[in-house]
C-alpha positions in Angstrom: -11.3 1.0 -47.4 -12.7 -1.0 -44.8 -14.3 -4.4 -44.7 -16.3 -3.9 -41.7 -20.2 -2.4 -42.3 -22.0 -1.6 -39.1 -25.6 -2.4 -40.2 -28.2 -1.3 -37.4 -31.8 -0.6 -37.2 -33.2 1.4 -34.4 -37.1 2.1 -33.3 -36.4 3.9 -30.1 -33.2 5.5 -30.8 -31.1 3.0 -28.2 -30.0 0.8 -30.9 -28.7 3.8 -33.2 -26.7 5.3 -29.7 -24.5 1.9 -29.7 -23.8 1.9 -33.4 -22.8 5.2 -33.4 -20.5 4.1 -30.5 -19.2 1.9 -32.4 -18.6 4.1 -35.9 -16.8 7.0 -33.6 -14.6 4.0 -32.2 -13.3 2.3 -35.6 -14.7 4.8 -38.1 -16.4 1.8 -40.2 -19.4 3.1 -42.7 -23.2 2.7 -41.2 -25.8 1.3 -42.7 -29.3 2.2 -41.2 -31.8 -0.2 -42.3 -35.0 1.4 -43.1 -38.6 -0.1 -43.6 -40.5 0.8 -46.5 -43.4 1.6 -44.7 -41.8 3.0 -41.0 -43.3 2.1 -38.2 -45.9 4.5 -36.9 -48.3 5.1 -33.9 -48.0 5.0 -30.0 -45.6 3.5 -28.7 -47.9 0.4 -27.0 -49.2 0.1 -31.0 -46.2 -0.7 -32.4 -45.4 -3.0 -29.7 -48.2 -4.7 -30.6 -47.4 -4.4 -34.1 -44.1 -6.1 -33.7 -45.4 -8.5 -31.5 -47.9 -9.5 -34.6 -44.8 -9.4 -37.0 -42.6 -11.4 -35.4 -45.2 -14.2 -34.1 -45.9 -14.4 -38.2 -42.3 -14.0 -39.1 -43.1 -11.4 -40.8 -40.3 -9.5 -42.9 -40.8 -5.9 -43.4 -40.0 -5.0 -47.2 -36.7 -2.5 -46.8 -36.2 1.0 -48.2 -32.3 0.7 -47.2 -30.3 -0.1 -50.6 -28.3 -3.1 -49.8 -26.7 -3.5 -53.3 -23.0 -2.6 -51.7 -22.5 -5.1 -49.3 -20.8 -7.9 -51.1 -18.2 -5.3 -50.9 -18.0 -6.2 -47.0 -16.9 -9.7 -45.5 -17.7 -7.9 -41.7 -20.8 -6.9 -40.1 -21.5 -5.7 -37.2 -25.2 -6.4 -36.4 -26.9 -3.9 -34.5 -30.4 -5.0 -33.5 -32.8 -4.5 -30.6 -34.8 -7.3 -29.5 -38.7 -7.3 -30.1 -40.2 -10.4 -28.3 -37.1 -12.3 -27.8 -35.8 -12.0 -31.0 -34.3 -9.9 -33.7 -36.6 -6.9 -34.8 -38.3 -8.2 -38.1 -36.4 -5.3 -40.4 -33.3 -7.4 -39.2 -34.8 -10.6 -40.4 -35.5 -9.1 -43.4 -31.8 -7.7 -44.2 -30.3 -11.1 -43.2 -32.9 -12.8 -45.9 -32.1 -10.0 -48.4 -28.1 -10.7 -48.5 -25.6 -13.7 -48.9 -24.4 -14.5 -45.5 -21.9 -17.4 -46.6 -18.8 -16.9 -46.1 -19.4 -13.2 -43.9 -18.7 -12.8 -40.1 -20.8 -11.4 -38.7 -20.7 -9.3 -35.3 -23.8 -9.2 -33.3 -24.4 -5.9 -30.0 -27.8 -6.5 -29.1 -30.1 -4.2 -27.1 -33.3 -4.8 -25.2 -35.4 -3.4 -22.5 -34.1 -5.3 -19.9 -35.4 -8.8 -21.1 -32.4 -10.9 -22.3 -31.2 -12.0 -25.6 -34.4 -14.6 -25.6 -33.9 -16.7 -29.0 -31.9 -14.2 -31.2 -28.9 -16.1 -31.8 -30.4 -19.5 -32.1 -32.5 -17.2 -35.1 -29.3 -15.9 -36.4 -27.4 -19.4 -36.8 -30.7 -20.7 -38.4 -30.9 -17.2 -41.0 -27.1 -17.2 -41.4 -26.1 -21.2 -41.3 -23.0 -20.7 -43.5 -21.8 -17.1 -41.6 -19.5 -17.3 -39.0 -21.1 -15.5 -35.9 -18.6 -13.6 -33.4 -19.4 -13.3 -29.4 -22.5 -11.5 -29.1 -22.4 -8.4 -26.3 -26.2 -7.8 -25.2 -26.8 -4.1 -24.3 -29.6 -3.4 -22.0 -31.3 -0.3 -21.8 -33.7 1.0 -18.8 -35.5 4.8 -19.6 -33.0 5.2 -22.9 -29.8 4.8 -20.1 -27.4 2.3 -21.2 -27.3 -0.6 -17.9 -24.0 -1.3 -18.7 -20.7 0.6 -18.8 -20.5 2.2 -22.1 -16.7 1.3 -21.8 -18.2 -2.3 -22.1 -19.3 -1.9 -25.3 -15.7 -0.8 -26.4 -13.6 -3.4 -24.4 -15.8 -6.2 -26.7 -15.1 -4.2 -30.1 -11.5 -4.3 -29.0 -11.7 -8.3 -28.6 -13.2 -8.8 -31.0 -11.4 -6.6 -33.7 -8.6 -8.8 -32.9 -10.5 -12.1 -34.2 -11.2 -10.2 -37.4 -8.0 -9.0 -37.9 -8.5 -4.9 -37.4 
């Protein structure tokens, strides 16, 4: 058994394409996080929605069981970016669990607008985690802007810092 999760939450669909890239590469388990009350509407409305959230820090209550993960020291983070930071269902996963101790592996996706302040919001959620090289993803249309070999050549550095 494994002690790498991929953990991932997708609106759009792009953020699920690069976990799934990354579970056919190493085989390691997913972990789709799901809101208990999904997000619904046009797409503009839950823009707006998420812009609301995450201006209140808002945290999103989760459906997703979580109760198995102390079995995992590694997680790779999946996460788009909703104005410049993580989506708020990621927020609420990294308050849900015990960070200390974990690495964890961060491939994050946005429309094109950067990584804004994600990983200064990552050290502050996960102080006591030890956070890997994060590889931003961009996406334009739902096409990946970067090589999808990119995406592997980082799992493969970084597999070697965990150990894999």
């Amino acid at each position: 058994m494994s002690n790498t999760l991929i953990v991932y939450y997708s609106y759009g669909g792009n953020t699920h394409k690069v976990a799934k890239r990354i579970h056919e590469k190493t085989g390691f388990e997913l972990l789709k996080l799901n809101p208990q009350k999904p997000y619904t509407g046009s797409y503009d409305q839950v823009v707006n929605q998420g812009h609301q959230e995450v201006n209140r820090d808002f945290r999103p209550p989760l459906k997703t069981d979580l109760t198995k993960l102390t079995e995992f020291q590694n997680i790779i983070l999946c996460s788009p970016i909703w104005w410049y930071t993580f989506a708020p269902v990621i927020k609420s996963f990294l308050g849900e669990i015990d960070t200390e101790g974990k690495t964890i592996i961060p491939f994050i996706t946005n429309g094109g607008y950067g990584l804004g302040h994600s990983l200064e919001d990552l050290k502050k959620i996960c102080p006591k985690a030890k956070i890997l090289e994060c590889l931003e993803v961009p996406f334009e249309e739902d096409i990946i802007r970067i090589p999808i070999s990119s995406v592997d050549e980082h799992l493969k550095k970084l597999m070697k810092v965990i150990d894999l």
